[in-house]
OpenMM code with the backbone's topology and positions (N, CA, C; nanometers):
from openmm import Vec3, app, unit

residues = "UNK UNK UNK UNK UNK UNK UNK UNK UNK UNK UNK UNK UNK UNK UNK UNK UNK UNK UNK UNK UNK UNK UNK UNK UNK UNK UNK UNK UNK UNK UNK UNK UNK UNK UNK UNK UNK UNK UNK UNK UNK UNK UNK UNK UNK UNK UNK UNK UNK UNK UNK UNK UNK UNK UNK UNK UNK UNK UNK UNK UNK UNK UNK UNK UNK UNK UNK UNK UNK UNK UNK UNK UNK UNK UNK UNK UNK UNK UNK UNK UNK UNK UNK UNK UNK UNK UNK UNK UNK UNK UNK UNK UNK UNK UNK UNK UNK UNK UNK UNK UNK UNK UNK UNK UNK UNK".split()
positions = [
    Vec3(37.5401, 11.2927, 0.3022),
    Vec3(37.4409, 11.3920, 0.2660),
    Vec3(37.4858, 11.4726, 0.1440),
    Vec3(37.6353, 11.5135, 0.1058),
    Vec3(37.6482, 11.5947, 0.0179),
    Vec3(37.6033, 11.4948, -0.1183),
    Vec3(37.6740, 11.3299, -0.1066),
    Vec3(37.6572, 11.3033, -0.2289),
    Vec3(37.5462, 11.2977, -0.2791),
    Vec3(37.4044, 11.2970, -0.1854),
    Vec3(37.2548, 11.3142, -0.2256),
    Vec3(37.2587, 11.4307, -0.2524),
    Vec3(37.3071, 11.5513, -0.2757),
    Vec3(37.2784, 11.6887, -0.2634),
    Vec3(37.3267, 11.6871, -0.4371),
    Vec3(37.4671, 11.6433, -0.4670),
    Vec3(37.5033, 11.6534, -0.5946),
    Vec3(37.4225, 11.5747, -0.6769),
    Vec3(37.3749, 11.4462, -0.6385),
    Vec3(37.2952, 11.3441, -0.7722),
    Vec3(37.1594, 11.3983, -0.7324),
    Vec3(37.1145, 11.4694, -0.6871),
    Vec3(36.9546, 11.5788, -0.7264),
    Vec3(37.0117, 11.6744, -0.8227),
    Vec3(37.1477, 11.7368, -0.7856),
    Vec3(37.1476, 11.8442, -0.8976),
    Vec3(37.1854, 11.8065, -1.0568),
    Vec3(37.2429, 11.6682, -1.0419),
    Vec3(37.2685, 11.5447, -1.1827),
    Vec3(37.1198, 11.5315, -1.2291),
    Vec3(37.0605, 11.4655, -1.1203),
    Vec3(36.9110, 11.4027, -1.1909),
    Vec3(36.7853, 11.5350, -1.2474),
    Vec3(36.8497, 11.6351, -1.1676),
    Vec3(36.7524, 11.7680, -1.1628),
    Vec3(36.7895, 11.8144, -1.3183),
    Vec3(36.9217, 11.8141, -1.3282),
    Vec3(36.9680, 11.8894, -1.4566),
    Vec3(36.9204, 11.7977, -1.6041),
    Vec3(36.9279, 11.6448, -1.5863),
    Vec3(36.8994, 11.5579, -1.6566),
    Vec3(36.7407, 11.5251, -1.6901),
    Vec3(36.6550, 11.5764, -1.5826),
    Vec3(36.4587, 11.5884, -1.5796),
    Vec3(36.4907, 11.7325, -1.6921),
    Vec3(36.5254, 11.8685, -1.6543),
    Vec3(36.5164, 11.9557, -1.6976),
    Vec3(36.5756, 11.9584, -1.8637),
    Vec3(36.6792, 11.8663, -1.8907),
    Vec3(36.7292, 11.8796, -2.0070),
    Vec3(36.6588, 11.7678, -2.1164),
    Vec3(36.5858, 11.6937, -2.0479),
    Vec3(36.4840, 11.5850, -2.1103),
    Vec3(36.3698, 11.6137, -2.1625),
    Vec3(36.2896, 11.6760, -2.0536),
    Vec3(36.1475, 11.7596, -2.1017),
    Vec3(36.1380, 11.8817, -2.1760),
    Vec3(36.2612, 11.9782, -2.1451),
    Vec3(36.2863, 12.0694, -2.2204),
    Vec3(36.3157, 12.0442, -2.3851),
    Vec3(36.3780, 11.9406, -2.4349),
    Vec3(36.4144, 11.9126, -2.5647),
    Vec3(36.3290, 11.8066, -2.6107),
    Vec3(36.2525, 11.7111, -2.5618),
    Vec3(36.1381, 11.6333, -2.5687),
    Vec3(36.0151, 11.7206, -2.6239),
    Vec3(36.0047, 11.8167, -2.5115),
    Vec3(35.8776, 11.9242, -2.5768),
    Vec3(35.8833, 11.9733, -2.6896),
    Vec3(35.9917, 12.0221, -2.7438),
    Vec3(36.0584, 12.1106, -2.8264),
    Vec3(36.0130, 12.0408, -2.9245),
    Vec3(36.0864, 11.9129, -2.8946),
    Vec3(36.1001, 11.8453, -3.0585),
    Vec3(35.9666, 11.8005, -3.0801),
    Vec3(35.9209, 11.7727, -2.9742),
    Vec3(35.7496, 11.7236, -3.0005),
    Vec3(35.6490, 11.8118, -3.0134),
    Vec3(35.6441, 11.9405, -2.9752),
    Vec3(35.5491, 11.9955, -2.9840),
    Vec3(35.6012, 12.1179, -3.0289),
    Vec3(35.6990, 12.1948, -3.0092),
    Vec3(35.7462, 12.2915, -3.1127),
    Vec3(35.8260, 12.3964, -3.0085),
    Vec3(35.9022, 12.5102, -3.0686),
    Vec3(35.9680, 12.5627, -3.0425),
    Vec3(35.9205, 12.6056, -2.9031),
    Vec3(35.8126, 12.6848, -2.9163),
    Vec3(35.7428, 12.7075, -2.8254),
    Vec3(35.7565, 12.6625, -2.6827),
    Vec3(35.6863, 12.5283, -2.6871),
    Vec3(35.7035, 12.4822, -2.5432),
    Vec3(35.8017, 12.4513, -2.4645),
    Vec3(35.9500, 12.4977, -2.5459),
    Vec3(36.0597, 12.5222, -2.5034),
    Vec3(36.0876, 12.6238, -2.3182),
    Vec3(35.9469, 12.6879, -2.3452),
    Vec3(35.9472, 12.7906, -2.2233),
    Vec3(35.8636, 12.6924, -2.1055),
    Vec3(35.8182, 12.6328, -2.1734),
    Vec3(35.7918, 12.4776, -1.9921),
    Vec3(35.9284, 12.5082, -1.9329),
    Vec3(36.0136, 12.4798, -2.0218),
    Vec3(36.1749, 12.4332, -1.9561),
    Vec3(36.1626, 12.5413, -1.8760),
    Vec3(36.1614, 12.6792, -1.9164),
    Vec3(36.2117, 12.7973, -1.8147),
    Vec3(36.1306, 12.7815, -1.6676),
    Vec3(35.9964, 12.6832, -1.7031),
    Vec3(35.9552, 12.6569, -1.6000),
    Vec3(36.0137, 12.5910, -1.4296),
    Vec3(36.0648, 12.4805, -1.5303),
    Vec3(36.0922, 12.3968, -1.4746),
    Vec3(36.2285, 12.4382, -1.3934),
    Vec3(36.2946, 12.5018, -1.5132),
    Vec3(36.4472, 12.5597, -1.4379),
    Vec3(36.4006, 12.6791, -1.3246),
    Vec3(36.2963, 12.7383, -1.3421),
    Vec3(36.3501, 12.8155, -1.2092),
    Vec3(36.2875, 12.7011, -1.0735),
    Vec3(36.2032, 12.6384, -1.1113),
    Vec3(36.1328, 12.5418, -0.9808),
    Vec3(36.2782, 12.4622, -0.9346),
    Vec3(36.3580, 12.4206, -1.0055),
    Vec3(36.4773, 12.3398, -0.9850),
    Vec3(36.5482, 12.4464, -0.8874),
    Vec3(36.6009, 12.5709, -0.9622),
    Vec3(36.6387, 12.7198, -0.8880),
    Vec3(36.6201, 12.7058, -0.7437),
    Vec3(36.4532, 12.7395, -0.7069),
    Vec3(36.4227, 12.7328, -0.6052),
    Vec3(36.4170, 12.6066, -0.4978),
    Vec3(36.4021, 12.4727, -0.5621),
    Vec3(36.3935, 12.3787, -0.4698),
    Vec3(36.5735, 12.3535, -0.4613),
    Vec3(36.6609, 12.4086, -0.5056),
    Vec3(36.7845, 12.3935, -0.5012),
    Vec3(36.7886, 12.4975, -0.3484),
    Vec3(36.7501, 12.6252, -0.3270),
    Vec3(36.7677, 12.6827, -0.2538),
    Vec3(36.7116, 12.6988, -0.1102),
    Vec3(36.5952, 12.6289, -0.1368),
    Vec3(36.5445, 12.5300, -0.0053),
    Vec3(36.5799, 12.4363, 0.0886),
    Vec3(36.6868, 12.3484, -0.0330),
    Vec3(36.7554, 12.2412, 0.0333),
    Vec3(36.8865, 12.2818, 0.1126),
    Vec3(36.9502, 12.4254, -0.0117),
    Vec3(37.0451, 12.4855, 0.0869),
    Vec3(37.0432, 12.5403, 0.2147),
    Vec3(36.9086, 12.6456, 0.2262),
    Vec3(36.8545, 12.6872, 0.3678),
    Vec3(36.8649, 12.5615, 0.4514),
    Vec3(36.7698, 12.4380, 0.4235),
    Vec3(36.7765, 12.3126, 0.5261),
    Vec3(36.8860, 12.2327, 0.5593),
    Vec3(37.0070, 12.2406, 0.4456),
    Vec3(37.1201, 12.1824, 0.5148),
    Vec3(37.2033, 12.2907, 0.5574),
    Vec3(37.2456, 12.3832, 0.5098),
    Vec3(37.2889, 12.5117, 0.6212),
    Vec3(37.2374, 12.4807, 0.7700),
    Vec3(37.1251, 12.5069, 0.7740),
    Vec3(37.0965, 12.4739, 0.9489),
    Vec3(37.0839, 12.2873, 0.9816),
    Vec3(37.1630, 12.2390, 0.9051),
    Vec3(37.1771, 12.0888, 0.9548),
    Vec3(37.3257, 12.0866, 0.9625),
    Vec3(37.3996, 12.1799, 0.9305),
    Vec3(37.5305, 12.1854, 0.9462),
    Vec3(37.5837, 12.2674, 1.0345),
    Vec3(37.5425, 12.3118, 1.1230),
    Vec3(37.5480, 12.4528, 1.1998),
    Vec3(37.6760, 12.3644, 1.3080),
    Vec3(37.7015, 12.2572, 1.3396),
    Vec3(37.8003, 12.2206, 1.4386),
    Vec3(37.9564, 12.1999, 1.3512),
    Vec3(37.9467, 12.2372, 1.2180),
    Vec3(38.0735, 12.1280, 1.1518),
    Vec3(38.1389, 12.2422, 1.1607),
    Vec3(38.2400, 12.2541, 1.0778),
    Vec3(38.3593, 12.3634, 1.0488),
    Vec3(38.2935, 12.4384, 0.9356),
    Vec3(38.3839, 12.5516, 0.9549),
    Vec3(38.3555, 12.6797, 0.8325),
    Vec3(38.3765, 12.5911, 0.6995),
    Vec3(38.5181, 12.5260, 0.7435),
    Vec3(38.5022, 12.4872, 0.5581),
    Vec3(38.4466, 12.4068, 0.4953),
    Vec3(38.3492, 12.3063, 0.6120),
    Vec3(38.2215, 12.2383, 0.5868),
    Vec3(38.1453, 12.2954, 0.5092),
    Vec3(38.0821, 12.4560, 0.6094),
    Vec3(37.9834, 12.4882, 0.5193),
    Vec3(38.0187, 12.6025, 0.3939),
    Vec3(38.1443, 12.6030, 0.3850),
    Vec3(38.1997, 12.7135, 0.2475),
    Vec3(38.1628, 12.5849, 0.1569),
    Vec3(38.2526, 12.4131, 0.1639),
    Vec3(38.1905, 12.3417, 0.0868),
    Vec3(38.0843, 12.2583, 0.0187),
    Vec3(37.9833, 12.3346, 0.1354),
    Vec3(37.8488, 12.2665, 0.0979),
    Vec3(37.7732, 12.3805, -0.0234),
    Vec3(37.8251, 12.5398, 0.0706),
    Vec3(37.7683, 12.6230, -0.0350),
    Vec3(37.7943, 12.5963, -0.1880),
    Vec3(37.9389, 12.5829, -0.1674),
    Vec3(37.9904, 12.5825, -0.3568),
    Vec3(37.9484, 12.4008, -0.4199),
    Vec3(37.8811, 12.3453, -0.3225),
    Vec3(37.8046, 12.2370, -0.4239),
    Vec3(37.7051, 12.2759, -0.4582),
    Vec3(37.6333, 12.3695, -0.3585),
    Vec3(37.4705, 12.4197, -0.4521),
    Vec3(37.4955, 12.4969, -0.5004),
    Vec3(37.5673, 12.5728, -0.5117),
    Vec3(37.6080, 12.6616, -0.6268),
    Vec3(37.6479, 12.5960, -0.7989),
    Vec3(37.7162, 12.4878, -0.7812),
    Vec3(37.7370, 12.4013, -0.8408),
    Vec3(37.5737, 12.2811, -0.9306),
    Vec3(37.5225, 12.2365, -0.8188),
    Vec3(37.4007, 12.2506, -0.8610),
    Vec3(37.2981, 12.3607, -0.9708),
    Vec3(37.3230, 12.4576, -0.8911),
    Vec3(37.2883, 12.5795, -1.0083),
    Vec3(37.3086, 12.6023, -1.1166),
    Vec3(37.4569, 12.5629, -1.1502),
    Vec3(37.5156, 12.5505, -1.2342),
    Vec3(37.4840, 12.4719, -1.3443),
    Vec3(37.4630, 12.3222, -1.2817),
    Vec3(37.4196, 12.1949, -1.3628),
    Vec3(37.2999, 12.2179, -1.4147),
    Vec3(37.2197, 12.3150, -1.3337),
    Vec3(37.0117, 12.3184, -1.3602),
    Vec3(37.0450, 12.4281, -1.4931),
    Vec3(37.0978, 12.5253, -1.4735),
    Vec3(37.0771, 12.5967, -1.5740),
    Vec3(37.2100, 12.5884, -1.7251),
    Vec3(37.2627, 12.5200, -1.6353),
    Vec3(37.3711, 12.4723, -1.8475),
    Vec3(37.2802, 12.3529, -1.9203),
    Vec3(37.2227, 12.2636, -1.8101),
    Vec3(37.1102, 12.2110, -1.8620),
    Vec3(37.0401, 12.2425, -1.9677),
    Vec3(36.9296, 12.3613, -1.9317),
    Vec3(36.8744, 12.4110, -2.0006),
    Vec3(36.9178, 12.4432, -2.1238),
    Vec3(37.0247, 12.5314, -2.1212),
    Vec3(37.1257, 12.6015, -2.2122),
    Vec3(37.1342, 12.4785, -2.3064),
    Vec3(37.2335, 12.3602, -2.2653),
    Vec3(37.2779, 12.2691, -2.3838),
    Vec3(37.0992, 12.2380, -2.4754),
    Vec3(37.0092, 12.1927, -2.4112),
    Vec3(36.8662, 12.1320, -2.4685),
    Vec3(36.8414, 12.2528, -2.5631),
    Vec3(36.8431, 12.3785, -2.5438),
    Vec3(36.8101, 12.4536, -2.6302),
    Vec3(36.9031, 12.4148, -2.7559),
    Vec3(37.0419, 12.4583, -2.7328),
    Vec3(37.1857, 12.4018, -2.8551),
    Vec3(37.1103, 12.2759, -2.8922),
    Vec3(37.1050, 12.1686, -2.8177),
    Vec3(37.0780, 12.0299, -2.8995),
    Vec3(36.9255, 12.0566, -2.9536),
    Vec3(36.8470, 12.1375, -2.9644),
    Vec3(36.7343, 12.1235, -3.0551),
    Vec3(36.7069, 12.2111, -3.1471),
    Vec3(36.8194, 12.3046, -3.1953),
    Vec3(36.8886, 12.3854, -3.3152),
    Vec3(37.0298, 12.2938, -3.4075),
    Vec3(37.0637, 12.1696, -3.3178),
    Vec3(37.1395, 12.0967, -3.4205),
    Vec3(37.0439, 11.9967, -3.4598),
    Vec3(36.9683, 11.9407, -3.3845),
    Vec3(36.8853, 11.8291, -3.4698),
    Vec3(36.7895, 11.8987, -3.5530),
    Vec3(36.7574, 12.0353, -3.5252),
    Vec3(36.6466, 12.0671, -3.6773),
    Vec3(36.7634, 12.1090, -3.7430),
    Vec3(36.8528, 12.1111, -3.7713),
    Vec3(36.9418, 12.1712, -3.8781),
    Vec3(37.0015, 12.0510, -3.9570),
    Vec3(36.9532, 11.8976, -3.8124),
    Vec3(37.0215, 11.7979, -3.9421),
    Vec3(36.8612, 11.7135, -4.0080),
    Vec3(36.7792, 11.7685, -3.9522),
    Vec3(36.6779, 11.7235, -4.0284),
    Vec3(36.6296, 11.8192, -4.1705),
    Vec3(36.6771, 11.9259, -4.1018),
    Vec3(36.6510, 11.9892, -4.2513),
    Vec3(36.7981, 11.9878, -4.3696),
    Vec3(36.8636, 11.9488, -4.3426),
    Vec3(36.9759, 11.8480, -4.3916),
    Vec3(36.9501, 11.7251, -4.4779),
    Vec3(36.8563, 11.6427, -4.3937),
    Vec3(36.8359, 11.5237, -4.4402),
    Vec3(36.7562, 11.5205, -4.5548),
    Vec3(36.6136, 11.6297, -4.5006),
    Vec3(36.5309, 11.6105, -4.6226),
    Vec3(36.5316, 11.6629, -4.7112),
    Vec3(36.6529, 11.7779, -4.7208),
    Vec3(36.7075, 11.8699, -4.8565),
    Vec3(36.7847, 11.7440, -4.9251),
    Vec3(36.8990, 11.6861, -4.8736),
    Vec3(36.9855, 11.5871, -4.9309),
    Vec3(36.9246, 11.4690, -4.8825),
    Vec3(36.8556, 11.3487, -4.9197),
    Vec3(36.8425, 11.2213, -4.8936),
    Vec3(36.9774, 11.1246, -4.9289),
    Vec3(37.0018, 11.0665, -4.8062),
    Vec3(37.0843, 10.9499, -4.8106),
    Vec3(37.0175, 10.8708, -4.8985),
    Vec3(37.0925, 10.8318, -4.9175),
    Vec3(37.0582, 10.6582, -4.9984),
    Vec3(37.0296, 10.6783, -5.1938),
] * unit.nanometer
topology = app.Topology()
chain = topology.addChain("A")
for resn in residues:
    res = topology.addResidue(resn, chain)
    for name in ("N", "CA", "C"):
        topology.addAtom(name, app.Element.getBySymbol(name[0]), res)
């Protein structure tokens, strides 16, 4: 169960860092704030899953559930640096496009 818990917060962070810099570059700075959308829905369905495995863990040991907490926490982590890097990566690619078409290769 945990390793499904970590590759949602991989695939969650990887949806969020896709559409967020996809929009961007496609439709403009702007729709950069979908992403904020999306990151808090990630936020919250992250904290849903914690409530539901918290009470699916209620028989194991404490340090079961100290280590389940610090994977969704961890999760959290992944949803929102996500975000963070897509913003960075769509201030270096307009900086090398406006690069390119000031200086042309070739």
């Amino acid at each position: 169960m945990i390793e499904f818990v970590i590759l949602l917060g991989l695939i969650g962070g990887w949806v969020i860092f896709a559409s967020t810099l996809f929009l961007m570059l496609a439709l403009g700075k702007m729709w950069g704030l979908l992403g904020v959308v999306l990151l808090i829905a990630g936020i919250e369905i992250n904290h849903w899953l914690k409530a539901r495995y918290m009470k699916a863990v209620v028989d194991y040991s404490p340090r079961t559930k100290e280590l389940a907490a610090h994977i969704f926490e961890m999760n959290e982590l992944i949803i929102m640096s996500s975000y963070v890097i897509a913003l960075a990566l769509y201030v270096v690619i307009q900086k090398y496009v406006e690069i390119m078409i000031k200086l042309p290769v070739g």
